[in-house]
C-alpha positions in Angstrom: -71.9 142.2 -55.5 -68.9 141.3 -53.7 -69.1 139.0 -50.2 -67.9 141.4 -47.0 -65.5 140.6 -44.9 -65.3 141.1 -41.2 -63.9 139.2 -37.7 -65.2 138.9 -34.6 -63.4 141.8 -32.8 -60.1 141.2 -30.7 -56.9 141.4 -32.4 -52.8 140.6 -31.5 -52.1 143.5 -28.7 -48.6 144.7 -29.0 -46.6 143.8 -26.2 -46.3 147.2 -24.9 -50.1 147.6 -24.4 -49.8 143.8 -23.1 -47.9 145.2 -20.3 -49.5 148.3 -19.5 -52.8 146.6 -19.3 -51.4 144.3 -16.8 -50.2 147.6 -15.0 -54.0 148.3 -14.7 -54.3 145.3 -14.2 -52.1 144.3 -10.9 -52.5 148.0 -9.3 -49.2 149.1 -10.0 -48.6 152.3 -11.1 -48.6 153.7 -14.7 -49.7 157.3 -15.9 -52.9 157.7 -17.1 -51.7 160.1 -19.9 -49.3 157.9 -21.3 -51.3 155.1 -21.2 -54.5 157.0 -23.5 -51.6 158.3 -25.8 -50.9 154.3 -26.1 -54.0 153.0 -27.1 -54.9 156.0 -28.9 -52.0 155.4 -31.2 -52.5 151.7 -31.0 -55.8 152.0 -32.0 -54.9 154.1 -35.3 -52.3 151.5 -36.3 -54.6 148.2 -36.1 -57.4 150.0 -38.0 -54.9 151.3 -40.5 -53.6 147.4 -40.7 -57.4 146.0 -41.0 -58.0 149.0 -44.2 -54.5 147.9 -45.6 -55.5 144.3 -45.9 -58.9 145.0 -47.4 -61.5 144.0 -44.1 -64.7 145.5 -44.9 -66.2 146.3 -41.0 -63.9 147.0 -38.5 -63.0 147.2 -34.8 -60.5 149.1 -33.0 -59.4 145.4 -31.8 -60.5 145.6 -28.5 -57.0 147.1 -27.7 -58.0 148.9 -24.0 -59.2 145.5 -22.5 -57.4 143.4 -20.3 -60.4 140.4 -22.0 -63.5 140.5 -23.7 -65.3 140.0 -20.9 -63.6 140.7 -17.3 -63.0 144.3 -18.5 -66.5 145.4 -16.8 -64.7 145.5 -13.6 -63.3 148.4 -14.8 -66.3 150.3 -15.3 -68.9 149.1 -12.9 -68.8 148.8 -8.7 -69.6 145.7 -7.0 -66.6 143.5 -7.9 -64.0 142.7 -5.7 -61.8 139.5 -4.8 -61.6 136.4 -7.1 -63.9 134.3 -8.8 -63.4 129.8 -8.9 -61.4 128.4 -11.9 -64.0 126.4 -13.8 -62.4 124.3 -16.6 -64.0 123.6 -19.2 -65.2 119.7 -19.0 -63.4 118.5 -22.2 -60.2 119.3 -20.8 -61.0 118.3 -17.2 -61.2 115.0 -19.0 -57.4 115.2 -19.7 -55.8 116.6 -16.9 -52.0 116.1 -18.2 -53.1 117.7 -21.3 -54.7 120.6 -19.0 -51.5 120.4 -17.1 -49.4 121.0 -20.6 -51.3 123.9 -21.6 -51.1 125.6 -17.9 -46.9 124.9 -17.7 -46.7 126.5 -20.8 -48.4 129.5 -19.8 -51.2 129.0 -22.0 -54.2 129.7 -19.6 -54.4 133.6 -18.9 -53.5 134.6 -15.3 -56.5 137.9 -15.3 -58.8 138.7 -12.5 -61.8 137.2 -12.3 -63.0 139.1 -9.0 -66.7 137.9 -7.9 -70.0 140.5 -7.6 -69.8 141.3 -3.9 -72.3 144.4 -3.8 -74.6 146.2 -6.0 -73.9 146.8 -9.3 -73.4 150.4 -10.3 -71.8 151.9 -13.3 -68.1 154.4 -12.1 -69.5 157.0 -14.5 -65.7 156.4 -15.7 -64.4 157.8 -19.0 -62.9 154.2 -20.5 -66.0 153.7 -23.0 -65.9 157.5 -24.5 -62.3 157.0 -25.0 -62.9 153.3 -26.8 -65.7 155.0 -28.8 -63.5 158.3 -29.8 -60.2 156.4 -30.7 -62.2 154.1 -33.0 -64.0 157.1 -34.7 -60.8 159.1 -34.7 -58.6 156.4 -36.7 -61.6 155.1 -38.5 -62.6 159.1 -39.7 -58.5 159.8 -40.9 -59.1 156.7 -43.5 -63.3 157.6 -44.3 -63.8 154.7 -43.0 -67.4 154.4 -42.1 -68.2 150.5 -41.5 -67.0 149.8 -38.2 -68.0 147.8 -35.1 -67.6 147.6 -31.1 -67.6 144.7 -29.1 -69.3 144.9 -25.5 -69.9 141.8 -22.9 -73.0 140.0 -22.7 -74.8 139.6 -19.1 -74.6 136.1 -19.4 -70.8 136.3 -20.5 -70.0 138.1 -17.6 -71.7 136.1 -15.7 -69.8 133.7 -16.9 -66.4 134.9 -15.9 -67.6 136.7 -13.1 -69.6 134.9 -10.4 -72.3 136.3 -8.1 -72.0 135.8 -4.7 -74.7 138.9 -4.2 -77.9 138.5 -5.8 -80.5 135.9 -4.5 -80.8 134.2 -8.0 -78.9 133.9 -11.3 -81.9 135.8 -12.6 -81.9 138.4 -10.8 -77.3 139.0 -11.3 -78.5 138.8 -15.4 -81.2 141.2 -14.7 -78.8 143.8 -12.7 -75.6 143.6 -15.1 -78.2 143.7 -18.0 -79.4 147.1 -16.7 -76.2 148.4 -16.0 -75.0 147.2 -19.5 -77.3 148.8 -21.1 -76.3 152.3 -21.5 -72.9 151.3 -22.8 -74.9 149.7 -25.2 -77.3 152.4 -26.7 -74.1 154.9 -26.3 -71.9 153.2 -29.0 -75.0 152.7 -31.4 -75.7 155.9 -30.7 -72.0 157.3 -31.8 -72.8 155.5 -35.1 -70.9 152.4 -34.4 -72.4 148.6 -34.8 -72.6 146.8 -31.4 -71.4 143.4 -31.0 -72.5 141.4 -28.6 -70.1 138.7 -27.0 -72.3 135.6 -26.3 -70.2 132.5 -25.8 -72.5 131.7 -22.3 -75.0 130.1 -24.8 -72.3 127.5 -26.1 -69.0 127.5 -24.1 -71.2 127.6 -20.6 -72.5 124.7 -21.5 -69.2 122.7 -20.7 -68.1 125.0 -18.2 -71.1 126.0 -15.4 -73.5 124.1 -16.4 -71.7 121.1 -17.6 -73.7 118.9 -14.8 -77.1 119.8 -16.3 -78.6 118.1 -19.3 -78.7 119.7 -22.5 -82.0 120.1 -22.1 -81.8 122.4 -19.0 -79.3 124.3 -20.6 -81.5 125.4 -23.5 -83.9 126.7 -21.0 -80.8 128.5 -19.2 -79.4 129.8 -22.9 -83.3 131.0 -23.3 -83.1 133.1 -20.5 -79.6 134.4 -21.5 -81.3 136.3 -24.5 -84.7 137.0 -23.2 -82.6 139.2 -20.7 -80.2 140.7 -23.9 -82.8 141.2 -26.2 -84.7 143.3 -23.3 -81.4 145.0 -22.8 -81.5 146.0 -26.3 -85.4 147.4 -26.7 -83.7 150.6 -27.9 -81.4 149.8 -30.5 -82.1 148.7 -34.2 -81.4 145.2 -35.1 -79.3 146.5 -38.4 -76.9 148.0 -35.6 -76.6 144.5 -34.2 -74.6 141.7 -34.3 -74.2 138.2 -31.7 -71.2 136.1 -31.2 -71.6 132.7 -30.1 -68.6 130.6 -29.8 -67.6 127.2 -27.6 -64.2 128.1 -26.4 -61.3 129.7 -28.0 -58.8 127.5 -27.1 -56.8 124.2 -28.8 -58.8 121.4 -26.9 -60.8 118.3 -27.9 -64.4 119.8 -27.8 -66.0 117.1 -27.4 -68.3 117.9 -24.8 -69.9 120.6 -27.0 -73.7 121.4 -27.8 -74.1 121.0 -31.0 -75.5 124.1 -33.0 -78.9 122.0 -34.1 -79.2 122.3 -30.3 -79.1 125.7 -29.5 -79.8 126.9 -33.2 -83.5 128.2 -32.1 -82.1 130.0 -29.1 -79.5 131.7 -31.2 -82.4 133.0 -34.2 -84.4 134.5 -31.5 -81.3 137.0 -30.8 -83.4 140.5 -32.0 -79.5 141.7 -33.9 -79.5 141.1 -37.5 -76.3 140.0 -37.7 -74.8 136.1 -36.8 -71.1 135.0 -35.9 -70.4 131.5 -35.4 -67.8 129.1 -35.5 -67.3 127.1 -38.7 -64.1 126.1 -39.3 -62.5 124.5 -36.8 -62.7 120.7 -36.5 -65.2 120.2 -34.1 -67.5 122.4 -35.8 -66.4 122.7 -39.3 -69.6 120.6 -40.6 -71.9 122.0 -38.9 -72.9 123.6 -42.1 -75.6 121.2 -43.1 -77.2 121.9 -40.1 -78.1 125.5 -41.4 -78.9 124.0 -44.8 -80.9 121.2 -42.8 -83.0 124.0 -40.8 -82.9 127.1 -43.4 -86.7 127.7 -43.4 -85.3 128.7 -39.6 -83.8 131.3 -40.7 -84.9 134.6 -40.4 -85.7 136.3 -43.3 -83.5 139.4 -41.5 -80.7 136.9 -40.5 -77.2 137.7 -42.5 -74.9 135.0 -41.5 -71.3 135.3 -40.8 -69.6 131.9 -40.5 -65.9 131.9 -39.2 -64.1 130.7 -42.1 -60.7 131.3 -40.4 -59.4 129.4 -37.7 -58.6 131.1 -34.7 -56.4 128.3 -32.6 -54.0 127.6 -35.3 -51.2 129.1 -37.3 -52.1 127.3 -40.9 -52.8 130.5 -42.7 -56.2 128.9 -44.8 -55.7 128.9 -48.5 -57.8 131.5 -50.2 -59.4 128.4 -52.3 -60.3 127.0 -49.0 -61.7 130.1 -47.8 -63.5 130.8 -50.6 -65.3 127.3 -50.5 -66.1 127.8 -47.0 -68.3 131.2 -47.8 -69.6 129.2 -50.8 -71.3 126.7 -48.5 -73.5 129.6 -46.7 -74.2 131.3 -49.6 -75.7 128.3 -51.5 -78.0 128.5 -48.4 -78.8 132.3 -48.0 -77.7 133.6 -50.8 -75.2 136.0 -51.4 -76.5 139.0 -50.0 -77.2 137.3 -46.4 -73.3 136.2 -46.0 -70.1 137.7 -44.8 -67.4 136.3 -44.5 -65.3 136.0 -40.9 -63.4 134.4 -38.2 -64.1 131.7 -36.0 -63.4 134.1 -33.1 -60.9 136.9 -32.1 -56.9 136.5 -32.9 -56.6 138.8 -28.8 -59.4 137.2 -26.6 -57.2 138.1 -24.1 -54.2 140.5 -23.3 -50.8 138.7 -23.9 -52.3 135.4 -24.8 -53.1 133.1 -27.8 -52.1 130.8 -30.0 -51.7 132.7 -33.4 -48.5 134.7 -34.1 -49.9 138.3 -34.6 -47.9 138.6 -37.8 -49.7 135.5 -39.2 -53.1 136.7 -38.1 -53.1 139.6 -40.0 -51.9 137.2 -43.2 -54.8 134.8 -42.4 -56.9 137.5 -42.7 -55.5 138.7 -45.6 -56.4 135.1 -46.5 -59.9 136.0 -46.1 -60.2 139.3 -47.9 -58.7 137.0 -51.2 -60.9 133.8 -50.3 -64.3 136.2 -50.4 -63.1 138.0 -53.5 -63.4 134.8 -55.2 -66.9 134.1 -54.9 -68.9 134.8 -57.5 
């Protein structure tokens, strides 16, 4: 038995679908037709490139979205106007390094509009058109093991803030509702649902990074209570759950650590687990699922990052191969696959990995997990 591979969802968008989706965007005006014909073919080529290399499960790389998150706006009323920069606390800590990163047009420039009214779905045709690329490309090469990333309520809340609802409960309740058919529809079409769930690490340092790390657990808690309820319908083998602290180069240091949270994140109902393990703020945190295995679901299959997603080094296979090793000494083989710390395209037109030498760190991957015996 060979060790999977996999990543976490987004990949490089080229620059032409860069700009178009900044058409969308900033309202100016694009054709509609030319626009699916893009993605459509887009769509083809990055699932051709994921086959090429050797990933096992697949994405259509999030191509149509402007971010993981703030694309909701585009398929459900009751945003409008903009939503308050919140830096995360570990770089409000070093302002001329926040500075640095902002001159250099490092920090994405997206709307973030607030929920201003009730949220409803625009019975729009964007998801069927995600859904039918990614079967599409993914049916030309017989594909079958393929994936579909989707926003959290607590994500989204995240990004976009409520100035509507009378409570953060009740904003989590309504998104979670309106979320939820585009949740049973991809699982439904065949394809896995991930579920983007950085509000239970990276909210920690960003809207609730005056509570204590106790409140925050009760806050994170409630974050899942209200997905898992979200997904009542759906089988947790179609399931997976991303938790992540913050794509971006930064000091960290005002992370939860996993041990914290680690609980919170094995009550998720999905089988499947993606995590950060490889960057240097979190690349030890290892022994904490060897410390707590007996944890551990019995249903749980891991899937540490063992790529960096914030820097060009392209991982030795070697390196790679020792970093699946670790979980698997834990698990055991058949409970680990191998991916990324987070996605190479979070969002449109930004990050800090060239997209040539994404696709060769994950070619790094595919060679790192074929070494493990």
């Amino acid at each position: 038995m060979s060790i999977l591979t996999t990543h976490v969802g987004s990949l490089p968008r080229p620059k032409n679908v860069s700009d178009l989706l900044f058409k969308r965007e900033n309202n100016e005006v694009y054709e509609q037709k030319y626009f699916d014909e893009v993605i459509s073919n887009v769509v083809y080529k990055v699932v051709k490139k994921q086959i090429d290399i050797g990933i096992d499960i697949i994405s259509d790389g999030e191509m149509s979205k402007i971010s993981y998150a703030t694309y909701v706006k585009d398929r459900y009323n009751g945003f409008a106007g903009d939503s308050e920069r919140n830096p995360p606390l570990d770089l409000e800590k070093f302002p001329n390094y926040m500075k640095k990163i902002a001159d250099s047009g490092g920090t994405p420039t997206y709307s973030r509009p607030c929920c201003v009214s009730e949220i409803t779905s625009k019975h729009n045709s964007d998801l069927a058109k995600d859904i039918d690329n990614l079967l599409s490309a993914s049916k030309k090469f017989e594909h079958k093991n393929i994936f579909m990333n989707s926003a959290s309520p607590g994500v989204i809340s995240l990004f976009l803030s409520n100035s509507y609802y009378s409570s953060r409960n009740d904003y989590l309740d309504a998104i979670s509702k309106a979320m939820k058919d585009e949740y049973e529809t991809i699982v439904k079409s065949g394809i896995k649902l991930q579920l983007d769930c950085p509000d239970l690490a990276l909210s920690r340092h960003m809207t609730f990074k005056s509570e204590s790390d106790e409140d925050f657990i009760k806050i994170a808690y409630e974050n899942i209570e209200i997905l898992n309820h979200s997904l009542n319908n759906i089988s947790p083998e179609m399931l997976r759950l991303h938790v992540c602290w913050g794509n971006y180069e930064g000091p960290h240091i005002h992370d939860i650590p996993i041990e914290k949270i680690f609980d919170v994140l094995m009550s998720f109902k999905g089988n499947y687990l993606l995590f950060e393990s490889s960057n240097p703020r979190h690349q030890h945190e290892w022994e904490i699922f060897d410390k707590l295995k007996n944890k551990i679901p019995e249903n749980k299959v891991l899937i540490p990052g063992v790529l960096d997603t914030t820097s060009n080094f392209v991982e030795h296979s070697s390196l790679v191969k020792q970093r699946i090793e670790k979980f698997v000494n834990i698990v055991g083989k058949e409970r680990v696959i191998a991916g990324t710390d987070c996605g190479f395209g979070t969002f449109a037109g930004f990050g800090n990995v060239d997209p040539d030498i994404a696709y060769l760190k994950l070619q790094s991957l595919v060679e790192g997990a074929s070494k493990v015996k």
